[in-house]
C-alpha positions in Angstrom: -17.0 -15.7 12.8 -16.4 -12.4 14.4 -13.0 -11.0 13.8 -11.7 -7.4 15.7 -10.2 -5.0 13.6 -8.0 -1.9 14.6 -8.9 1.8 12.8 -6.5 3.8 12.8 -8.8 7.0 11.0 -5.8 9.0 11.0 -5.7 13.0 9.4 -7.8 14.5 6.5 -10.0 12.6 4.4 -8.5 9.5 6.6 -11.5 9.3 9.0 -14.6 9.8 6.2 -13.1 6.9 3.9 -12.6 4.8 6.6 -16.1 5.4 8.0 -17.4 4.2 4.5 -15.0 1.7 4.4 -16.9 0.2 8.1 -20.3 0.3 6.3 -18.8 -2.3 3.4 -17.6 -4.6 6.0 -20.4 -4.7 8.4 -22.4 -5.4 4.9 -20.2 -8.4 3.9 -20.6 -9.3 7.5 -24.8 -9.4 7.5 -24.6 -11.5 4.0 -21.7 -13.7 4.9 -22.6 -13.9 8.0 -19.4 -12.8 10.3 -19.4 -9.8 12.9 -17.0 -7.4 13.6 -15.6 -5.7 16.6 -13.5 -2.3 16.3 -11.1 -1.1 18.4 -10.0 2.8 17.6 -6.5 3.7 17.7 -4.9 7.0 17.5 -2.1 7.6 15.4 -0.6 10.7 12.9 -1.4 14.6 13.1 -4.6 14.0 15.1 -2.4 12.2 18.4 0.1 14.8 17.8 -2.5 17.6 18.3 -4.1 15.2 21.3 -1.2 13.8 23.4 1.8 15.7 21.9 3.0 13.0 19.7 2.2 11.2 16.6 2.9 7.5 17.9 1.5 7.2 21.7 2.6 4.8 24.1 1.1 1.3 23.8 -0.3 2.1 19.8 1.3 -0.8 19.2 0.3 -3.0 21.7 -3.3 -2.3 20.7 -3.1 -3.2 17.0 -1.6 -6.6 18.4 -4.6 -7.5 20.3 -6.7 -7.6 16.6 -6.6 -9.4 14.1 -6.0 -6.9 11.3 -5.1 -3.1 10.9 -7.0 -0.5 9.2 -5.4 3.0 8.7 -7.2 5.3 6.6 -4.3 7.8 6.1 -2.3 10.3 7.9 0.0 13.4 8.0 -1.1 17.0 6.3 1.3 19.9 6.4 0.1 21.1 10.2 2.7 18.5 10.9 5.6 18.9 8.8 9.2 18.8 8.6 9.7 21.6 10.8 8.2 19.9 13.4 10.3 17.2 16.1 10.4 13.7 14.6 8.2 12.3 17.4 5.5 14.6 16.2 5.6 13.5 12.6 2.9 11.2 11.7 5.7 9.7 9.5 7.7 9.1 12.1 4.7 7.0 13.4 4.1 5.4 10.4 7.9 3.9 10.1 7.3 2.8 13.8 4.3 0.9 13.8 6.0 -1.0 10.5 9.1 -2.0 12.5 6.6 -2.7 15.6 4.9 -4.9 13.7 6.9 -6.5 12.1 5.5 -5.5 9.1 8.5 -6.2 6.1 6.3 -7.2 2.8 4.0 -4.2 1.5 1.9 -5.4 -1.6 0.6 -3.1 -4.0 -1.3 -4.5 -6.5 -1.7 -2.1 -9.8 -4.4 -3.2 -12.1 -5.8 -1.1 -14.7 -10.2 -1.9 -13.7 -12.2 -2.3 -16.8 -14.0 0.7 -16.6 -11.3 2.7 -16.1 -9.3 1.8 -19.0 -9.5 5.3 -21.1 -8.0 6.7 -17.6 -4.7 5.5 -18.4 -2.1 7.9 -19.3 -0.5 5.9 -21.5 -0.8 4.9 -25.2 -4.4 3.4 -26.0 -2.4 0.2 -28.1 0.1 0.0 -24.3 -3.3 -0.1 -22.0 -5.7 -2.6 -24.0 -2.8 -5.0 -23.6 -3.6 -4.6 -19.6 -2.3 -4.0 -16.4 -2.1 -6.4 -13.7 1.0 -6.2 -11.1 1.9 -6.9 -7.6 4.6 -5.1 -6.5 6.1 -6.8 -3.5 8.2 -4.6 -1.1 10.9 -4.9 1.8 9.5 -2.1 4.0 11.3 -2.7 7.5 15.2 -2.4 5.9 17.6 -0.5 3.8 18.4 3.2 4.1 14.8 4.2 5.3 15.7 2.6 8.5 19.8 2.5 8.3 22.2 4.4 10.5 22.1 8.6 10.0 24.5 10.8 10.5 25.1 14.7 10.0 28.5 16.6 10.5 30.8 19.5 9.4 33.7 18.9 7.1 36.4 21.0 6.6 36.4 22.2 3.2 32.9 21.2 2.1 30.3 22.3 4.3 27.8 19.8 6.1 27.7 16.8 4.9 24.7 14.0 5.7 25.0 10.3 5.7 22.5 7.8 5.7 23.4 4.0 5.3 21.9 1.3 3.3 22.1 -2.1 4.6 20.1 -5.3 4.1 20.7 -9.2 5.5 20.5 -12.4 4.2 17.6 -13.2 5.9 15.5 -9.7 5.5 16.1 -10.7 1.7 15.3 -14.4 2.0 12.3 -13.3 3.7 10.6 -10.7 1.2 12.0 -13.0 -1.7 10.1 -16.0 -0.5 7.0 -13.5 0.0 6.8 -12.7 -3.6 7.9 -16.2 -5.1 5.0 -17.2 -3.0 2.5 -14.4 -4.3 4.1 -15.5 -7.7 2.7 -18.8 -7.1 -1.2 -17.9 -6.5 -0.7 -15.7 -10.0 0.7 -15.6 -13.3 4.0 -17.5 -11.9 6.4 -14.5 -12.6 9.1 -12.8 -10.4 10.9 -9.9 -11.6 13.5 -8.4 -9.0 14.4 -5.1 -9.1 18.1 -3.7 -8.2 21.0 -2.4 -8.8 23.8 -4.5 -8.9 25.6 -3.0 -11.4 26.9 -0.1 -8.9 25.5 -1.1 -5.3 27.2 -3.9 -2.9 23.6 -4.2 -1.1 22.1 -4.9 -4.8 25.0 -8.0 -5.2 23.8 -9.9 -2.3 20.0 -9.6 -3.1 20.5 -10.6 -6.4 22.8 -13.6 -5.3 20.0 -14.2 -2.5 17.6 -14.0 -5.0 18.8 -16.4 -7.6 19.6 -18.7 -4.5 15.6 -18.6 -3.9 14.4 -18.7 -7.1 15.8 -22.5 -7.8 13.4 -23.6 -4.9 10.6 -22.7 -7.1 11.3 -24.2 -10.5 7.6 -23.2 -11.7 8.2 -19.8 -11.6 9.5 -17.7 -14.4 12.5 -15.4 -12.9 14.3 -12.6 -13.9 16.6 -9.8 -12.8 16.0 -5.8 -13.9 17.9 -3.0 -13.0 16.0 -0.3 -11.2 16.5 2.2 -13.9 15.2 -0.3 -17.1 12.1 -0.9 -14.3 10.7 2.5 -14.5 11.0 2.8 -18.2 9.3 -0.9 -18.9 6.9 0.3 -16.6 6.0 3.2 -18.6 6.7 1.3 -22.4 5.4 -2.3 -21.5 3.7 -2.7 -17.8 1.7 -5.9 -18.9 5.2 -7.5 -18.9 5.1 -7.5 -15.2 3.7 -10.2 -12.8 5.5 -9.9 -9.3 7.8 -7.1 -8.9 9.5 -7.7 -5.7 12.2 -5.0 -5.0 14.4 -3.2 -1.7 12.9 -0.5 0.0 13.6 3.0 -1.3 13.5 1.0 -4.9 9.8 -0.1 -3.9 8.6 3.2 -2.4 9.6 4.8 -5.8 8.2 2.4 -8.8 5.5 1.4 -6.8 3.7 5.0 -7.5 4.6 5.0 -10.8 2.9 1.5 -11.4 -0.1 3.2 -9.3 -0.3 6.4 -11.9 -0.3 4.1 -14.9 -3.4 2.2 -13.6 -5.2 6.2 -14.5 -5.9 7.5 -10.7 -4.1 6.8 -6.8 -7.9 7.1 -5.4 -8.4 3.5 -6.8 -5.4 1.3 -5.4 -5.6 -0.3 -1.9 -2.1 -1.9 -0.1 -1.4 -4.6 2.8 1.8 -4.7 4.7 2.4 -8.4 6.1 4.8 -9.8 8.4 5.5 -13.1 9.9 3.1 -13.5 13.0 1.7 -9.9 13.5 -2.0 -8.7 12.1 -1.1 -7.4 9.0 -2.5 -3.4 7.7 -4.0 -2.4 5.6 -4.5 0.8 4.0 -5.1 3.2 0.8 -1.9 4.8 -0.6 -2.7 7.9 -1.4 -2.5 10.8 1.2 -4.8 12.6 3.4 -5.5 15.0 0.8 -6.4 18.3 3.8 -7.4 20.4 1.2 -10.8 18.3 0.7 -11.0 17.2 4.1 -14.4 17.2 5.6 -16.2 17.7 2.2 -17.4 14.8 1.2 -15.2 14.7 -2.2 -12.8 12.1 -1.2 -12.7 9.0 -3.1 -12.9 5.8 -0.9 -12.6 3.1 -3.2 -8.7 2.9 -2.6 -9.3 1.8 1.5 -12.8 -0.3 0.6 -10.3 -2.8 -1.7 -7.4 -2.4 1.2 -10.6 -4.1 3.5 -11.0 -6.5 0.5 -7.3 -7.5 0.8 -8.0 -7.4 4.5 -10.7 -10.3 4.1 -8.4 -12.2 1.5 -4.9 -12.3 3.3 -5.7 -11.8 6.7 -9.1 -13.8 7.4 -8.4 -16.2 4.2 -12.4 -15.3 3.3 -12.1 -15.4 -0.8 -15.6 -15.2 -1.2 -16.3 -12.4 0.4 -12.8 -10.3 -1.0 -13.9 -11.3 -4.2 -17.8 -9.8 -3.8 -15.9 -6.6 -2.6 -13.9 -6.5 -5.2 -16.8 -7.0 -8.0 -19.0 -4.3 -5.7 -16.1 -1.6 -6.6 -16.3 -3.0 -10.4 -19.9 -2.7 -10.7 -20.2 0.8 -9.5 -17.1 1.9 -11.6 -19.3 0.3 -14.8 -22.4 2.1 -13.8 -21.2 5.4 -14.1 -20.4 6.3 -10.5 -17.3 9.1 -10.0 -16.0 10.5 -7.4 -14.0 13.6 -8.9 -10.9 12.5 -8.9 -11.9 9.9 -11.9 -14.4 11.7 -13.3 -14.0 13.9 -16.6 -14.7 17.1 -17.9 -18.6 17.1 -17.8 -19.2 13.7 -16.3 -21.8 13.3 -13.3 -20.1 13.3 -9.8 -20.9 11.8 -6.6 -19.0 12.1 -3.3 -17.6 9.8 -0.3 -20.7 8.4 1.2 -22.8 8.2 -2.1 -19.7 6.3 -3.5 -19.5 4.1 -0.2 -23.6 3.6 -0.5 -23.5 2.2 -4.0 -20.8 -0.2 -3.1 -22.8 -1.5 0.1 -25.6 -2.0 -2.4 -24.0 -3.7 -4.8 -22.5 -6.6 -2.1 
């Protein structure tokens, strides 16, 4: 089978992980026997610097013509706040989601075997595990709501920015994780805040509506706040956490620091019809850009993700997945998840024992 994937390489360490990140696949590809055609796409700080913005015409007309997206990372402070909004690689980022179509980001946050003394938290808390998915809406709510910025009379400026979700963008990311649910432990937990927020009421009524469909499945509501702090007391209590959008962006890097280091964790963004991307979510780290320190295990299990979701290839996400888990059991650090004293290699020694190990 040959299958055409878009690269977005992006800023920083974004085009060196993904470069290893190619090697992994083209190796699955000679022992599984599937090619691969890649189409690059430019997107972030680096089109900003090229064509004057960070989101050029027809980016997302590119990514449809493939079957899958991967972006390695972008943004770095060259292009910060200061700068216009369509020079942001943020700005792009929120576009080619909404382009896409993209409303369901999963981030899976499991503690790997090897890794286990790398979690911050008690010793008694880590051996029990940690295996999530957090499921979240990533097209809605007040990332994406109606802004607004004016003078008042007797309190200075004042900002506004709107939350608002729909029936159907909560149907839609429900059913997503209920789903997800299904192929795991058969748990939902739904994260909001109906206690205080109108926009909370009607996903958890939405929600409750959805989770009678699927009888097998073990449901239950937590407010956002109680989230975060089972998070941090009990996270092997957690399955599926499906949760709004600003709610999602939030706990889902806490349940990424728990699992010991942000280098290891991959995440796909899906949507109804669109190719789906994939990519690490950590940052584009431009301080040890173009060094060779980078850590790429993070975008090699987004491509494993890649082959499981968006090719529906088990096999070879699963060899992928048990290349990373060999190498981490070997000994093999990048520095990020190395300590004091230990042996450390950098990005393309990392990316070579994981080809070898396929």
């Amino acid at each position: 089978m040959n299958f055409k994937i878009a690269l977005i390489r992006g800023d920083g360490i974004g085009p060196e992980i993904v470069n290893e990140t190619v090697k992994v696949i083209d190796r699955v590809g000679e022992k599984f026997g599937h090619t691969f055609t890649y189409v690059d796409v430019l997107m972030g700080g680096c089109a900003t610097d090229t064509v004057g913005k960070s989101y050029p015409d027809g980016t997302a007309e590119l990514c449809r013509s493939c079957d899958a997206v991967l972006l390695g990372a972008v943004g770095g402070p060259k292009w910060g706040s200061d700068k216009p909004a369509e020079q942001r690689p943020e700005t792009a980022l929120l576009a080619i989601r909404k382009d896409l179509g993209l409303y369901a980001n999963l981030r899976p946050a499991a503690l790997r075997p090897a890794l286990a003394d790398a979690c911050p938290l008690k010793k008694e808390t880590a051996e029990k595990g940690i295996d999530l998915l957090m499921v979240r809406e990533l097209t809605g709510g007040i990332y994406f709501g109606k802004r607004d910025k004016y003078q008042t009379e007797d309190r200075g400026v004042e900002a506004t920015d709107l939350m608002a979700y729909s029936e159907m963008e909560i149907e839609r990311i429900g059913r997503r994780a209920f789903e997800m649910a299904m192929l795991r432990k058969k748990k939902v937990s739904s994260v909001d805040k109906a206690n205080v927020l109108e926009t909370s009421r009607l996903w958890r009524a939405t929600m409750h509506r959805l989770a009678a469909e699927y009888p097998e499945v073990q449901y239950e509501d937590v407010l956002v706040d109680n989230c975060a702090m089972q998070l941090v007391r009990d996270p092997g209590q957690f399955d599926v956490v499906v949760t709004e959008n600003m709610f999602g962006d939030i706990l889902s890097d806490e349940a990424s620091m728990i699992t010991g280091s942000i280098g290891l964790l991959p995440s796909a963004s899906l949507g109804s019809t669109a190719p789906a991307l994939y990519e690490p979510i950590h940052g584009s780290a431009p301080d040890i850009a173009g060094q060779d320190k980078a850590n790429p295990i993070a975008t090699i299990l987004s491509a494993a993700m890649m082959f499981r979701y968006s090719f529906k290839l088990a096999a070879e996400a699963d060899a992928i997945e048990a290349a990373v888990d060999k190498a981490l059991a070997d000994g093999y650090r990048t520095a990020d998840i190395a300590h004091p004293g230990e042996a450390v290699i950098g990005t393309r020694k990392m990316g070579e024992v994981i080809c070898n190990n396929i």
